[in-house]
N, C-alpha and C positions, 0 to 999 in steps of 0.2 A: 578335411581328412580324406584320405585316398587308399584303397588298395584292390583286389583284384578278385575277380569272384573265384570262387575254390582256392580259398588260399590257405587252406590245412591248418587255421585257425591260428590268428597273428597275436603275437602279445600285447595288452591294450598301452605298454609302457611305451610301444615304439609310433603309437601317435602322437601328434601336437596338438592344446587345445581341445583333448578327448571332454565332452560334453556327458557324463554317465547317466544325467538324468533325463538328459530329452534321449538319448538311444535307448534306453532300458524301456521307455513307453514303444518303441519300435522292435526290439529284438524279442525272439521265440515265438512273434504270433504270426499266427498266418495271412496269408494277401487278402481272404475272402473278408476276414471279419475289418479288417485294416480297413478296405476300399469301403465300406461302407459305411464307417466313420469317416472317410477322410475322401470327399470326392474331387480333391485332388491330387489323389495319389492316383496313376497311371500306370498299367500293368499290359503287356502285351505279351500274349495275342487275349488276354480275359477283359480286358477292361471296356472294349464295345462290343458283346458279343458274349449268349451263354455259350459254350463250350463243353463238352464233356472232355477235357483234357488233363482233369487234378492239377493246373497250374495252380490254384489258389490255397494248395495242401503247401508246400515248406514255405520255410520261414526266408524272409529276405537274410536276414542275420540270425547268429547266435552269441549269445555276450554271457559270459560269466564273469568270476574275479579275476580270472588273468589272461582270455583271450578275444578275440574278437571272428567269429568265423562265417565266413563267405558262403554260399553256394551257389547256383546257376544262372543268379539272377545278378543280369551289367544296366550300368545307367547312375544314378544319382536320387538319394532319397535325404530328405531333410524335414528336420522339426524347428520351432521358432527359429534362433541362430546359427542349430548346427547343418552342417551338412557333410554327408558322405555318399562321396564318388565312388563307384567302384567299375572300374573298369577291365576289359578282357585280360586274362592271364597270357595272351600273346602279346601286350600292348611293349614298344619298345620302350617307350616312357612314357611318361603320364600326360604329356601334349600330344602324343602321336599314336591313340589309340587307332589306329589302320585297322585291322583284324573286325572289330565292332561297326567303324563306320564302313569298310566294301560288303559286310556283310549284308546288314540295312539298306544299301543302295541297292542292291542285287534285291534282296526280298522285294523291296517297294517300288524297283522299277525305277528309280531316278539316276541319273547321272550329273555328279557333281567335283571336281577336280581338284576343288578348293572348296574345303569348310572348313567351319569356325567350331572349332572342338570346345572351345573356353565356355565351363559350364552356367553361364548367367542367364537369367532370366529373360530373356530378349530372345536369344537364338534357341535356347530349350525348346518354346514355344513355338517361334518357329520351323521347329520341329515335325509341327504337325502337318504344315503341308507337305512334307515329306511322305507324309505316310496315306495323303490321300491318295495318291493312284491304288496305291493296293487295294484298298476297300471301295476304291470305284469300279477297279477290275471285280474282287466278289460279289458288287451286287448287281454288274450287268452281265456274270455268266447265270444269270436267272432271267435274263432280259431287262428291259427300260419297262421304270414301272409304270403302271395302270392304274389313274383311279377314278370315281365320278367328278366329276366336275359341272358347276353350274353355267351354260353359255348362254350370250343373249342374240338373238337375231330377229332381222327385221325384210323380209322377205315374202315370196307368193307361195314357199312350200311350208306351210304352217304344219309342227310334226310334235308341237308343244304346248304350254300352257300358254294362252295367252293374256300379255302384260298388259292391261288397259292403261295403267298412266302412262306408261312407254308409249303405248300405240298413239293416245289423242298427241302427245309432246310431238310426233316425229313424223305424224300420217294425214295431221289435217291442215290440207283439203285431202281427200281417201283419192291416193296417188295405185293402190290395186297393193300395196305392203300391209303385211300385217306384224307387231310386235311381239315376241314370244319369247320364252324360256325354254331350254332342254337337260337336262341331265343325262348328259355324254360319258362313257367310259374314253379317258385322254391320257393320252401320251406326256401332254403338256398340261400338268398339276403342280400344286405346291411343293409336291418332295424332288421332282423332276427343275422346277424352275430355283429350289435352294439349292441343288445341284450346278446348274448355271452360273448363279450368283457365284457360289465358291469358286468354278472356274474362273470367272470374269477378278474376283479378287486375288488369283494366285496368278495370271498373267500379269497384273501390275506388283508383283514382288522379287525382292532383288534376284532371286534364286526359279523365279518362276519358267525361264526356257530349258533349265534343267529338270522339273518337277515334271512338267507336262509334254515336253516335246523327246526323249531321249527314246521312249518306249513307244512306237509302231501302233501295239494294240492301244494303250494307252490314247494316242494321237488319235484311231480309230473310231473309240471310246466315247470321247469329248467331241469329236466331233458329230457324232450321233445325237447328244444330248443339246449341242446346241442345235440345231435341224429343227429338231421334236419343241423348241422351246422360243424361237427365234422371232415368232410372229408377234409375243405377246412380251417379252423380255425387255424390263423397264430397269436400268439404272436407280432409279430415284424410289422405287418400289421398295428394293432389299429390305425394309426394316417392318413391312408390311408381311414380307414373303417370312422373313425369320420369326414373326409373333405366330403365323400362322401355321408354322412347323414346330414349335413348342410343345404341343401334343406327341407325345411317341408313336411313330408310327407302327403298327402291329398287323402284320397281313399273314394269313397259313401257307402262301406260295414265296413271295418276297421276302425271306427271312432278313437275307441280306443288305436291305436297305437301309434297316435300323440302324444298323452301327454304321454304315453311310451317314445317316441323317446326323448323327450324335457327332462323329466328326467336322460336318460340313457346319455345322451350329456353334463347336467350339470355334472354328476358321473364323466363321463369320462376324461374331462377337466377344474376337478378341480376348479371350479368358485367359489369363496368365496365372502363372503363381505367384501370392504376394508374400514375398520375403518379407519373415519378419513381422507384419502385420496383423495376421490373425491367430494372437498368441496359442500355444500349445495345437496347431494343426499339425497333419503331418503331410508333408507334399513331396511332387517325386514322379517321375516317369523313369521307367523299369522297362528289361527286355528281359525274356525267358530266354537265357543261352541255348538248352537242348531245342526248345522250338525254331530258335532262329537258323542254325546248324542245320535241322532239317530242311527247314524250307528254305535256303540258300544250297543247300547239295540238290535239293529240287529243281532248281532252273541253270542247272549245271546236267540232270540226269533226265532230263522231260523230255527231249527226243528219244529214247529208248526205254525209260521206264514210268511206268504209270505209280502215282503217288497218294495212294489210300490218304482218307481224309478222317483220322477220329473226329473232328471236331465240327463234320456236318455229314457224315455218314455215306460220301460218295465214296466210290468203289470197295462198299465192303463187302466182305466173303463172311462166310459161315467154316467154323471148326466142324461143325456136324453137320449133321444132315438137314436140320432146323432151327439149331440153335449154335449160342456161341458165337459172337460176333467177333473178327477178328480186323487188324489193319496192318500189315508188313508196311513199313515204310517205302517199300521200294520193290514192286514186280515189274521182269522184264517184260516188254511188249511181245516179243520173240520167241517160238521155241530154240532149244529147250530152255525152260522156265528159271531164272534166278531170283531168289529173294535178299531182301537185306537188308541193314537196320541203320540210321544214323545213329551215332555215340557222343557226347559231348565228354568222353573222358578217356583223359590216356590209354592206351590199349599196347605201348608198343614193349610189353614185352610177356613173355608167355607166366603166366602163372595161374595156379589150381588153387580151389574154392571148394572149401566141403560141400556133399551133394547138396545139403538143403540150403545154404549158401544164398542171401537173395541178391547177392552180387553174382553170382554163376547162373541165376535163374533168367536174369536182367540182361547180363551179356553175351550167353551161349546158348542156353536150352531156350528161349523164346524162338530166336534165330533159325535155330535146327528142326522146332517143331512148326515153323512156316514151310521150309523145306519139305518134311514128310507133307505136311497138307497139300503141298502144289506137286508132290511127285516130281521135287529137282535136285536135282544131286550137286547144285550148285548154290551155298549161298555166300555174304559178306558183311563187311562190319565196316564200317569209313568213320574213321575220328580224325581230328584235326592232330597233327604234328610241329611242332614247330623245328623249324628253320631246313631237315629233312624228310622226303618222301620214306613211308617205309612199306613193303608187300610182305608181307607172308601169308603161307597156304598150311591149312592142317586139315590133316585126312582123318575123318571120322570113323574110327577103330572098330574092321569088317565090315565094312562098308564102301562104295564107290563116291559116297557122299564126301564133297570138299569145303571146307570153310576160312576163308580167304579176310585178314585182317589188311585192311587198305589204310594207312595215314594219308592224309593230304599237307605237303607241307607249305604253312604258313609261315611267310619271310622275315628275319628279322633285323637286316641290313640295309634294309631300300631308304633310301635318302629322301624321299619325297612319295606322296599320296601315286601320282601318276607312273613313277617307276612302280611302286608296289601294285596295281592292280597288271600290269604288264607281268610280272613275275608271278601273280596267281593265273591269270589267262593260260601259260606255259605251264603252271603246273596242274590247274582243272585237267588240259587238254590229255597230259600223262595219265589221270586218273580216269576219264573214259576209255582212253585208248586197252588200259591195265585191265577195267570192267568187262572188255570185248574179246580179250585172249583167253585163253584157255590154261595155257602156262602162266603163272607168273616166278619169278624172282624171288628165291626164300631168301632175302636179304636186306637189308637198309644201303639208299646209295644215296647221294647228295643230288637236289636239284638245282 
């Protein structure tokens, strides 16, 4: 079964093979309680990593007697037999969801020109090395971790315990060596050399020069990590290094390893989902569309604007003077100050909202009152459009304050993966360009 997230609630009569009893154990409940029956259900960005981001408050689905309705969330979720796709509401058909996969490859840093959209169990999973750059990138902007480690040496600067059966095995006749132990803070530990491993596993996979080599920092990254691990790094080891990363790692500085580790452990041990097999589970890897939206208009908008992080508290402000934690999705680096919000929903066309309205609250007065906080009389709003660009500007009434709705349009004519990312390239580029004028265009025009 197939449809598209936000789909304004489809009648359940225009499926085939509608299953009502395996989705009704799926529909109206939320991710939180799901994922923790079901560890393999797969939810991003909550599923390696707490978050304070409410991803795990709405429901994947809504199912009554006569419809079936979507929300934010793209990808494929399934119980025993059934399964349901659902893919982006920009997708031109249902093999050529374009929209969801550049988006994905933009978040996680891969570059891939050809993939296999067909949703089977094979390529779902691997999936996941898809998704390792990006959580290798957040756990070494905290740096390459550090932990003790036991080392042995056998030397004349004794700074250790010393091993007496080591020593007599390796010193007699007493050559001036003594045997000893230290417990070293290293570079190169278990969570650093499972690290390794996964590297060393995703160079041998079909997809692997696209995984690891397209992204710079990434390239960077990795090669750091093997540097740090390279002396002691044993092939034949791996299943020694994976028992001994089975423990969660838990550190107050290196938050971000965790969901490192938790990924590089699924890589490594192969975990699939078993279709069928483990009657009444519920399995399924998911993306949060409004997350995704953000953090792809993010590495489109990262040269000039800085990207507030709810969900690890870096660059936050304060509403008040002490309190009131706040996060615009999007401040300018630049005087004077712009602020501004990703939207994962239509916006292009003007309509009012009673004052308390928590749709008015959500898409206007959030926005406006970033504005007052930063002292800018400039903010915006960027959703996705399909097939054209659209600008409009609204002047905030007695006020020099301007609020600027930006569509980005997503293509729905391109014949193939590599035309389409060439036609978003062209129209990103519009969209900075649009962000850095001062004028815009109160109109819709075809890109």
């Amino acid at each position: 079964m197939r449809t598209t997230d936000n789909n304004g609630g489809k009648s359940i009569d225009k499926f085939d093979n509608l299953n009502i009893a395996d989705l009704s154990v799926i529909a109206n409940r939320n991710l939180l309680d799901l994922q923790k029956e079901n560890p393999d259900l797969l939810v991003f960005p909550h599923s390696f990593g707490t978050y304070r981001d409410d991803v795990e408050k709405p429901h994947i689905f809504s199912l009554d007697n006569e419809k079936l309705t979507t929300y934010n969330l793209m990808g494929f979720i399934g119980r025993n037999s059934t399964q349901l796709t659902i893919s982006s509401r920009f997708a031109k058909n249902e093999n050529n969801d374009y929209f969801l996969h550049y988006m994905l490859q933009k978040v996680f840093s891969i570059n891939l020109l050809k993939f296999d959209q067909t949703p089977n169990k094979e390529n779902i999973w691997d999936f996941l090395l898809y998704i390792f750059p990006y959580y290798i990138k957040k756990a070494y902007s905290q740096g390459i971790y550090k932990a003790y480690k036991k080392e042995e040496y056998n030397d004349t600067n004794v700074k250790g315990s010393i091993d007496v059966k080591r020593h007599i095995l390796r010193n007699i006749p007493f050559t001036g060596k003594i045997a000893y132990t230290t417990r070293e803070h290293s570079y190169n530990n278990n969570l650093t050399q499972l690290t390794r491993h996964t590297i060393e596993h995703i160079k041998n996979h079909r997809y692997g020069s696209g995984v690891l080599t397209s992204d710079s920092e990434v390239r960077d990254i990795i090669s750091k990590f093997i540097f740090v691990t390279d002396k002691t790094y044993n092939r034949n080891e791996r299943q020694k290094i994976i028992t001994a990363n089975l423990k969660p790692v838990t550190h107050p500085y290196f938050t971000e390893y965790s969901a490192l580790q938790k990924i590089c452990l699924k890589i490594l041990r192969h975990e699939k989902i078993t279709f069928g097999k483990e009657k009444d589970k519920v399995y399924g890897l998911l993306f949060d569309g409004a997350w995704l939206w953000e953090e792809y208009l993010n590495t489109i908008l990262k040269e000039n604007y800085i990207h507030p992080e709810n969900k690890t508290g870096k660059y936050r402000h304060l509403l008040f003077e002490n309190f009131q934690p706040i996060y615009p999705d999007f401040i300018s680096k630049e005087e004077p100050k712009s602020v501004g919000d990703a939207k994962y929903v239509p916006l292009d066309r003007q309509q009012s909202y009673s004052e308390n309205s928590e749709k008015a609250t959500s898409i206007y007065y959030k926005t406006i009152a970033y504005m007052y906080r930063f002292s800018s009389s400039n903010g915006f709003l960027i959703f996705p459009k399909q097939d054209t660009s659209f600008f409009e500007t609204y002047r905030i009434k007695e006020t020099d304050g301007l609020l600027k709705k930006i569509g980005l349009a997503v293509p729905q004519t391109t014949e193939n993966f590599k035309e389409y990312i060439n036609t978003m390239n062209v129209n990103e580029e519009e969209l900075r360009q649009n962000l850095m004028t001062e004028k815009t265009p109160n109109a819709q025009h075809c890109v």
